[in-house]
KEKE-3310 file (N, C-alpha, C; in steps of 0.2 Angstrom, whole numbers, plus 5000, padded with zeros to 4 digits):
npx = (5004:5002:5002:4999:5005:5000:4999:4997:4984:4975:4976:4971:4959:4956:4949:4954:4965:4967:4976:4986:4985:4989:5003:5009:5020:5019:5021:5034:5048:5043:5036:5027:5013:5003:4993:4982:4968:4961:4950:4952:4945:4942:4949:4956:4953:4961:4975:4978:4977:4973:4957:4957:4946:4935:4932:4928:4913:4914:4926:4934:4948:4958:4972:4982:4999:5015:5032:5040:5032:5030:5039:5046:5040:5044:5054:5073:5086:5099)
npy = (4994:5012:5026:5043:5061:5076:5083:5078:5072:5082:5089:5078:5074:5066:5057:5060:5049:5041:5028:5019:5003:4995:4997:5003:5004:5014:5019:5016:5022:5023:5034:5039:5034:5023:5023:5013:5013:5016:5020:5010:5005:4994:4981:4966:4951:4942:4942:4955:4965:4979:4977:4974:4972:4977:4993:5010:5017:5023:5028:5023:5024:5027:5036:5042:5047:5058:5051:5058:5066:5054:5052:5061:5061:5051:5056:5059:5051:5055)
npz = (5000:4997:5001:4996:4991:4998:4988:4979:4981:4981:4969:4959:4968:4977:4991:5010:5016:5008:4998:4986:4980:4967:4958:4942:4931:4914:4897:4884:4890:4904:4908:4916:4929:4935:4947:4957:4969:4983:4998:5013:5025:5032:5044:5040:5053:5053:5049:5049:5041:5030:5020:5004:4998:5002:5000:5006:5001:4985:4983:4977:4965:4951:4948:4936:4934:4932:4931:4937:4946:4956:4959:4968:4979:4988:4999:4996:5003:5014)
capx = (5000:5006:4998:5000:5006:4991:4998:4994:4980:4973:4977:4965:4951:4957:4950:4957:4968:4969:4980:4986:4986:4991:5005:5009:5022:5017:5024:5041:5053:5041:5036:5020:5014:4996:4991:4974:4967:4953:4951:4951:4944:4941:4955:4955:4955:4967:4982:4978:4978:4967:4953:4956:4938:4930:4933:4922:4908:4914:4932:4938:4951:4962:4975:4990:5002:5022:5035:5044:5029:5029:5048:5044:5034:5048:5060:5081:5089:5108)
capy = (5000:5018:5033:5049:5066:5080:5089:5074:5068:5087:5089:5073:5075:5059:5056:5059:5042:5037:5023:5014:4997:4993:5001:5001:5009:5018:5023:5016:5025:5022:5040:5039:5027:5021:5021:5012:5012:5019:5021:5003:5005:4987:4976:4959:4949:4937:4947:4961:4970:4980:4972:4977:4969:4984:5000:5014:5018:5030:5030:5021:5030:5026:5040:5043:5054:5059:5046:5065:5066:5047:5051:5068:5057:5048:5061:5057:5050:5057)
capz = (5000:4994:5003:4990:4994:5001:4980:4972:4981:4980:4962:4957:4969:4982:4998:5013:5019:5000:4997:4982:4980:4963:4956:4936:4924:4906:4892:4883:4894:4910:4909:4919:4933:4933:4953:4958:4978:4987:5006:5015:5033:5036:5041:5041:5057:5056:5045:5052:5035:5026:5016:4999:4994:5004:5001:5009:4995:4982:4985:4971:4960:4945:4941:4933:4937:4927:4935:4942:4952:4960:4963:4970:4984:4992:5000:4996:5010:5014)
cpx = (5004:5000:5002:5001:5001:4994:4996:4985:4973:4972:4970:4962:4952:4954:4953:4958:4969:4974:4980:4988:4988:4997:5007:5014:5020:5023:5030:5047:5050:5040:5032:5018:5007:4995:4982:4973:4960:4956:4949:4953:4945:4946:4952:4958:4962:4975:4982:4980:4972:4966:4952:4950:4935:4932:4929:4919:4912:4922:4937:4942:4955:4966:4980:4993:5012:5027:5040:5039:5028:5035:5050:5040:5038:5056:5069:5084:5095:5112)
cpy = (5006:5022:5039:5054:5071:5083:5083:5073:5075:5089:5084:5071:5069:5061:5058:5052:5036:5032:5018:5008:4993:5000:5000:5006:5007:5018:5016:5017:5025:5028:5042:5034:5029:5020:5020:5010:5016:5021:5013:5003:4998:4984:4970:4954:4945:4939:4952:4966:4973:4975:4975:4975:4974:4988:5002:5014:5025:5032:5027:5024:5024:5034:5038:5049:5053:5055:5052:5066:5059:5049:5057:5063:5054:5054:5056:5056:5052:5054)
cpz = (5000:5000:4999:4993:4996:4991:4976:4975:4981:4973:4957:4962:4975:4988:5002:5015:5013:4999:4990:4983:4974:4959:4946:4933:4921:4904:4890:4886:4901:4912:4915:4922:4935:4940:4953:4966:4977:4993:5009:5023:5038:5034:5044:5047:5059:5053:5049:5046:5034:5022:5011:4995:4996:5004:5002:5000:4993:4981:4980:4967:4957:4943:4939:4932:4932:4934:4941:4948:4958:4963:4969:4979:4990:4993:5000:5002:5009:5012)
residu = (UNK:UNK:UNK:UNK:UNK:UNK:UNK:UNK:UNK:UNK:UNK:UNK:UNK:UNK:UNK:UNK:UNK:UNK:UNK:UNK:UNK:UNK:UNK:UNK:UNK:UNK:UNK:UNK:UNK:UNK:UNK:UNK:UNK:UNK:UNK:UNK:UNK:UNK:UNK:UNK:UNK:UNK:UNK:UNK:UNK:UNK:UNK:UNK:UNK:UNK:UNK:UNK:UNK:UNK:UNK:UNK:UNK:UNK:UNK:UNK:UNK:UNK:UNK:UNK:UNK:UNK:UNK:UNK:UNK:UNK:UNK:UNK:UNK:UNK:UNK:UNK:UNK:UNK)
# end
């Protein structure tokens, strides 16, 4: 699971507590990366993960965003 930055999840209209759960490179060069999630309250008892079968109503998303912005997400370590 991915949680996206507040400019991206701002930018295309996300939920608060959004989470991707399918990631995907585009393009030829890998220009653009295909993120798909919702919000997934319920976790499952015996993992103790979220239940990517239920996501709250309405919460579903699909975007895609430029691979500078995915990369943009994960600050440089020293």
């Amino acid at each position: 699971m991915l949680f996206v930055s507040d400019e991206i999840r701002v930018a295309h209209g996300l939920p608060d507590n959004w989470q991707a759960w399918h990631i995907e490179a585009l393009g030829d060069q890998g220009t653009h990366v295909k993120l798909k999630g919702g919000v997934y309250r319920h976790i499952k008892p015996r993992t103790k993960r979220p239940d990517y079968k239920k996501p709250e109503p309405h919460s579903e998303r699909e975007i895609v965003i430029t691979i500078a912005e995915y990369r943009a997400m994960f600050p440089k370590s020293p």
